[in-house]
C-alpha positions as a printed NumPy array, in Angstrom:
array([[  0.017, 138.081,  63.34 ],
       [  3.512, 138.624,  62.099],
       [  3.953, 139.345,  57.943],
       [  5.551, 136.293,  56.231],
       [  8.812, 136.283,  55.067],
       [  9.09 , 136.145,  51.457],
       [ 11.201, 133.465,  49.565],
       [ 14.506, 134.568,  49.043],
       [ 13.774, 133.637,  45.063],
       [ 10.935, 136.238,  45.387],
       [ 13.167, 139.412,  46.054],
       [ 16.008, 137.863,  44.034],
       [ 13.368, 138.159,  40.92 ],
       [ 12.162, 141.624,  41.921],
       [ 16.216, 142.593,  42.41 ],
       [ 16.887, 141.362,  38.855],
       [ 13.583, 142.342,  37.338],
       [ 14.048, 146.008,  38.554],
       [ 17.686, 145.911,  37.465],
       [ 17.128, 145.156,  34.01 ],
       [ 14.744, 147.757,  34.105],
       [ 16.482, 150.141,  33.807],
       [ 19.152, 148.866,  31.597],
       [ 16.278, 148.488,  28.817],
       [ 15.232, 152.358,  29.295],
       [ 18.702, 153.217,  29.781],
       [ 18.876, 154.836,  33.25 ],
       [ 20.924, 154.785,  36.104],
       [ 19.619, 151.928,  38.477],
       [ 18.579, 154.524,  41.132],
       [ 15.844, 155.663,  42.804],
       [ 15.652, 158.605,  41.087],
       [ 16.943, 157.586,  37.723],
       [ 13.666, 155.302,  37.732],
       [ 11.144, 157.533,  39.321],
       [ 11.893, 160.062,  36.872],
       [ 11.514, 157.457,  33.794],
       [  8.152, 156.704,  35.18 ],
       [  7.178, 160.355,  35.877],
       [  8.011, 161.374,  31.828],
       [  6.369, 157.918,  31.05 ],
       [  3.203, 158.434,  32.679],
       [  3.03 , 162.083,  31.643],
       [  3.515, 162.884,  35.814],
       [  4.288, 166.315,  37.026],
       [  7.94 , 166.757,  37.335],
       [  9.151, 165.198,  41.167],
       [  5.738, 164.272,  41.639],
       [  7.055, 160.5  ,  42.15 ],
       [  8.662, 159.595,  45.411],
       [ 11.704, 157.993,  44.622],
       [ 11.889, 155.828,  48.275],
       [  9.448, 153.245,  46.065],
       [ 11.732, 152.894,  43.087],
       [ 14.632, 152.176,  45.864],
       [ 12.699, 149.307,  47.229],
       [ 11.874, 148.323,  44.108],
       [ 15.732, 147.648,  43.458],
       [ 15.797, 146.174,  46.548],
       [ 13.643, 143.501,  46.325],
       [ 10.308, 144.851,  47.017],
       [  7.837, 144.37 ,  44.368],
       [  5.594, 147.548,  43.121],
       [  1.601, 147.782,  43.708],
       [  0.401, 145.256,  40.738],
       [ -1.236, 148.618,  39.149],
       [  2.422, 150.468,  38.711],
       [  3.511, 147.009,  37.87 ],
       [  1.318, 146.781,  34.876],
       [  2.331, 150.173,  33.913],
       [  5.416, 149.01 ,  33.789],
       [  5.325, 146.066,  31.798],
       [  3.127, 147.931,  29.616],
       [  6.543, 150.791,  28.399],
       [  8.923, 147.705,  28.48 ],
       [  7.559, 144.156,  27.518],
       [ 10.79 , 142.584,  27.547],
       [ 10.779, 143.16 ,  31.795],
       [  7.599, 141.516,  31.506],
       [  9.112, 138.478,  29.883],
       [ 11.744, 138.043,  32.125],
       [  9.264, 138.577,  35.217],
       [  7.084, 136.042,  34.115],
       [  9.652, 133.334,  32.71 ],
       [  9.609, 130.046,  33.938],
       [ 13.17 , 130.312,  35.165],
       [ 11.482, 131.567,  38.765],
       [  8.911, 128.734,  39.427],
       [ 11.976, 126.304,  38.976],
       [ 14.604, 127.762,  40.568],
       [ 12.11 , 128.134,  43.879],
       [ 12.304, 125.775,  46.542],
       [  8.367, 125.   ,  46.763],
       [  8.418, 123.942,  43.165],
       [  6.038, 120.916,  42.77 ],
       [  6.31 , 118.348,  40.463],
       [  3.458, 119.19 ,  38.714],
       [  5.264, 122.817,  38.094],
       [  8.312, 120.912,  36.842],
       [  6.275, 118.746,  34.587],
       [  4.342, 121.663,  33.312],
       [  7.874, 123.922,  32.6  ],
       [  9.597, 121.179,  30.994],
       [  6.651, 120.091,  28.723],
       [  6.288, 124.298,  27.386],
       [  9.992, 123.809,  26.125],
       [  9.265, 120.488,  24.41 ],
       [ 10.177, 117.986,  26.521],
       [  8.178, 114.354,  25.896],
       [  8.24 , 112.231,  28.666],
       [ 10.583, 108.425,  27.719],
       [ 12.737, 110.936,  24.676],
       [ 16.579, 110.243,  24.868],
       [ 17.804, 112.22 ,  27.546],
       [ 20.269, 113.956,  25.197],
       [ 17.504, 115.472,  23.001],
       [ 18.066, 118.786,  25.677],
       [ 22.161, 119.859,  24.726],
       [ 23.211, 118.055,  21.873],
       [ 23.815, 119.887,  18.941],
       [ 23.464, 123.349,  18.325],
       [ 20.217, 124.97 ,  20.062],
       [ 17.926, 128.325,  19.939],
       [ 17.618, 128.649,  23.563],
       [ 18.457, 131.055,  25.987],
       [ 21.095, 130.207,  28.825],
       [ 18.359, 131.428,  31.05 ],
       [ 15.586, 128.653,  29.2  ],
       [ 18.437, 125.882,  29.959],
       [ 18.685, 126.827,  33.552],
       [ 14.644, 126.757,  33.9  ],
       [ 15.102, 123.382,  32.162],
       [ 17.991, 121.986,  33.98 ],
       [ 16.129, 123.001,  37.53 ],
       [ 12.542, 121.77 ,  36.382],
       [ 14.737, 118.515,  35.857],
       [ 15.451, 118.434,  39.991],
       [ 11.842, 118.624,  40.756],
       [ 10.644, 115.241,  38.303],
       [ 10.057, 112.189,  40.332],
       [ 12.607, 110.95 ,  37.458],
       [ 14.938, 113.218,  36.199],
       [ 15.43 , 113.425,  32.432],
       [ 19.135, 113.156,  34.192],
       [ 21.161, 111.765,  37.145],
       [ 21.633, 114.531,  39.683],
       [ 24.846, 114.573,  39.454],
       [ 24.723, 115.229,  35.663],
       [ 22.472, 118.021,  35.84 ],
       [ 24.755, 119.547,  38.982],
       [ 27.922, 119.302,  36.341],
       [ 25.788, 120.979,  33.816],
       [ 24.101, 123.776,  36.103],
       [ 27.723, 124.925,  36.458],
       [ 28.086, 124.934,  32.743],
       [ 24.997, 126.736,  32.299],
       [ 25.735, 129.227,  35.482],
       [ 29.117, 130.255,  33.867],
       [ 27.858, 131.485,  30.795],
       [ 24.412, 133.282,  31.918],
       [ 27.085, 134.849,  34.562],
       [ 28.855, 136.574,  31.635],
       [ 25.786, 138.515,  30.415],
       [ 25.556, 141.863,  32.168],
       [ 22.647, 141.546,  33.972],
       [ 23.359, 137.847,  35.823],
       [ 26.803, 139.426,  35.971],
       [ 26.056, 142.545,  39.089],
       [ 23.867, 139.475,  40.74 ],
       [ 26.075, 136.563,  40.049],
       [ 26.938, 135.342,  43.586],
       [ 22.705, 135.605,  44.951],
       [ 21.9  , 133.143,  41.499],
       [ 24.786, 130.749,  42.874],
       [ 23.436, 130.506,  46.018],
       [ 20.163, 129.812,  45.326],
       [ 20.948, 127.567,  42.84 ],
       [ 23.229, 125.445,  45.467],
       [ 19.729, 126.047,  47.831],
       [ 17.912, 124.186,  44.874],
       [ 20.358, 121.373,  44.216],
       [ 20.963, 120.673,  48.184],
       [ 17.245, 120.148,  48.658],
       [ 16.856, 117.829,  45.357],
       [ 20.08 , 115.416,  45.977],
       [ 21.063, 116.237,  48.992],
       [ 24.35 , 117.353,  48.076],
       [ 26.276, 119.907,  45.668],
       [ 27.808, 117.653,  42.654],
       [ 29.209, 119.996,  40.01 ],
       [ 28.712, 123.014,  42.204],
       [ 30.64 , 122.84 ,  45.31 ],
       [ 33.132, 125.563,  46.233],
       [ 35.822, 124.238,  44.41 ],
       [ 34.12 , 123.166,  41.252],
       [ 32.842, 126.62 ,  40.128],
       [ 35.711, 128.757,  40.469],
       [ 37.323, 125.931,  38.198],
       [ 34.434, 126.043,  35.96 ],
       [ 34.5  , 129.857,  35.806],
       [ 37.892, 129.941,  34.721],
       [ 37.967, 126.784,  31.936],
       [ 34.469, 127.592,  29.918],
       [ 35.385, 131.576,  30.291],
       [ 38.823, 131.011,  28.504],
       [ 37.138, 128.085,  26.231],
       [ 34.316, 130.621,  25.364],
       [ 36.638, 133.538,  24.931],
       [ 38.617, 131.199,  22.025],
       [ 35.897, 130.139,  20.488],
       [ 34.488, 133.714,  19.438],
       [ 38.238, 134.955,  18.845],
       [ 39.391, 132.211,  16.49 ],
       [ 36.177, 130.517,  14.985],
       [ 34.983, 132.105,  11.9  ],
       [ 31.445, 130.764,  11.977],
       [ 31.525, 131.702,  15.744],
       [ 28.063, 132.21 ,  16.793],
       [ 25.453, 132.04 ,  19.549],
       [ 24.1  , 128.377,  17.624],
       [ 27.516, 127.37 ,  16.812],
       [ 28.988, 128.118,  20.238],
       [ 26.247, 125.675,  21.552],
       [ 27.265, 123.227,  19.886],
       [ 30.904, 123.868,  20.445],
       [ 30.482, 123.988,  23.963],
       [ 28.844, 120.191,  23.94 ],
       [ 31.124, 118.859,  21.995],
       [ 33.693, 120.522,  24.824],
       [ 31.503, 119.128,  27.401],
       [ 31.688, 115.258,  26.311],
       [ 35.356, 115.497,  26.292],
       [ 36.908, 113.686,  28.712],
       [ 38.72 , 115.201,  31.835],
       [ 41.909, 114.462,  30.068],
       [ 41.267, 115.79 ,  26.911],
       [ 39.494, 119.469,  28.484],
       [ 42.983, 119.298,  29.953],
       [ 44.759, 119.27 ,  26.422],
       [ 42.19 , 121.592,  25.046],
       [ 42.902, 123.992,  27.474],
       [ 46.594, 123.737,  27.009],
       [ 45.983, 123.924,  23.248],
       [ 44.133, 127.426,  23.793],
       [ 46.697, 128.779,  26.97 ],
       [ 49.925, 128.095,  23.835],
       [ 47.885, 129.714,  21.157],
       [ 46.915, 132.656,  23.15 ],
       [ 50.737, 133.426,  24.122],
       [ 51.37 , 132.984,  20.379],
       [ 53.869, 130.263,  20.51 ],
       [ 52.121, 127.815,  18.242],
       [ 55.273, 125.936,  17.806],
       [ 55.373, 124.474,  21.347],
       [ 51.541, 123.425,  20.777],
       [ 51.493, 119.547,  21.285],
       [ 50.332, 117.383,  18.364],
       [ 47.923, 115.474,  20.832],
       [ 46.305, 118.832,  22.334],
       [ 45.912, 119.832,  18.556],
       [ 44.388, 116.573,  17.785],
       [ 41.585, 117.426,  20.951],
       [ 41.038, 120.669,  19.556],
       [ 40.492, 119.129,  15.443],
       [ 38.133, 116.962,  17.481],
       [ 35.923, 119.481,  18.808],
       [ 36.138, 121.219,  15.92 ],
       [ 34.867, 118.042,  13.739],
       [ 32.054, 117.54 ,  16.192],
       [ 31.164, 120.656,  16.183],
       [ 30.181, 120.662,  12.463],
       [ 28.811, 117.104,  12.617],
       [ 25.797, 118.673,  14.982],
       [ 25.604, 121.84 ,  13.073],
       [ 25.214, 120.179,   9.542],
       [ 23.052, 117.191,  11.137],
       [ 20.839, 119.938,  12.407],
       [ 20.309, 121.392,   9.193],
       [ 19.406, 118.109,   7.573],
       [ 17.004, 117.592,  10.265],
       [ 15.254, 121.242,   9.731],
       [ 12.376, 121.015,   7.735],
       [ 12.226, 123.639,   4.682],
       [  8.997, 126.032,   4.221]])
């Protein structure tokens, strides 16, 4: 009987997993970089590793679970990211039952107001809003309209894509994301060829601004920013952006009173979710 193919999610999380790897113990993401980590982890005889495992580790293939232990063991934080819920959502033969389950361990109550996920400023991860935002495709009802959580994927796919890590494996995550979203709505809103490359560009530059100009610029602040950004309408990301392309060449003169008025907006909104958040946080 012929082996079974595994998913392509499955090697994609290996790929990643062995990656960052070795960016947490600081070594080049070789074959022998790795196998002679493990070697002075494990207290081996010098070379006594063969590195051909630790290259098809990087390449998808996933260790014996014994080595695999071993290795969560000398980094937990690979073990985190192995295990997160990011993988059971973004694979095709997620059930609904898995969706339920991953959406319900970050909080989610089934009948809350749809905007309880984004609004305002928020502690988690890009990676825990991707998990969230593809658990969404697999509900019988989705928290959101497809086509809202396919403009919001590509929100969420830009900024993961600047970390490092998604970064070296940005174009595999877009695909299988697009795999994920085909098979849910049958089609790519928010993440068709031409709307990425667009979104790339516009939240890159709006993100860029944000932590050069904004003195309480911060990872909880720049959430908040970024929905306030996101509820603008298409006309008034337009004026934002040509608020932040004038102010970037330094000619603040020529800035337009109406793009200034967007960017006072965002600004205002901004501080609205950040202070409402703090009335809302229950002191110790």
């Amino acid at each position: 009987m012929a082996r079974r193919t595994k998913p392509a999610t499955e090697y994609y999380r290996v790929i990643v997993t062995a990656a960052f790897l070795a960016s947490e113990i600081k070594v080049a993401p070789t074959g022998w970089g790795l196998a002679r980590w493990f070697e002075a982890d494990q207290r081996l005889p010098k070379h006594s590793v063969d590195e051909k495992s630790w290259r098809r580790f990087l390449d998808g293939h996933k260790p014996h679970q014994n080595r695999l232990q071993k290795i969560f063991v000398a980094a937990p934080t690979v073990k985190a990211l192995f295990d997160h819920p990011f993988w059971v959502a973004l694979s095709l033969t997620c059930t609904l039952a898995d969706s339920v389950r991953i959406l319900k361990s970050f909080g989610w109550i089934r009948g809350q107001n749809d905007r309880f996920w984004f609004e305002g400023p928020s502690e988690r991860s890009a990676l825990d809003r991707l998990a969230c935002l593809l658990a969404m495709l697999g509900c019988e009802s989705p928290p959101y309209h497809h086509w809202e959580i396919g403009r919001r994927l590509c929100v969420e796919y830009v900024d993961i894509s600047n970390e490092q890590l998604w970064k070296d494996h940005s174009k595999d995550l877009l695909l299988l994301i697009r795999m994920k979203l085909k098979k849910a709505a049958g089609t790519l809103f928010g993440m068709t060829e031409l709307e990425v490359p667009v979104g790339v560009r516009f939240w890159a530059m709006v993100k860029d601004d944000f932590f050069r100009h904004e003195h309480i610029a911060s990872a909880r602040a720049w959430s908040a920013w970024r929905e306030a950004v996101y509820n603008l309408k298409w006309e008034d990301q337009f004026r934002l952006r040509n608020f932040i392309n004038h102010r970037n060449m330094l000619v603040q003169s020529q800035i337009d009173e109406l793009d200034r008025r967007v960017y006072r907006k965002v600004r205002a909104r901004m501080y609205r979710a950040l202070n409402k958040a703090r009335e809302t946080t229950p002191v110790l």
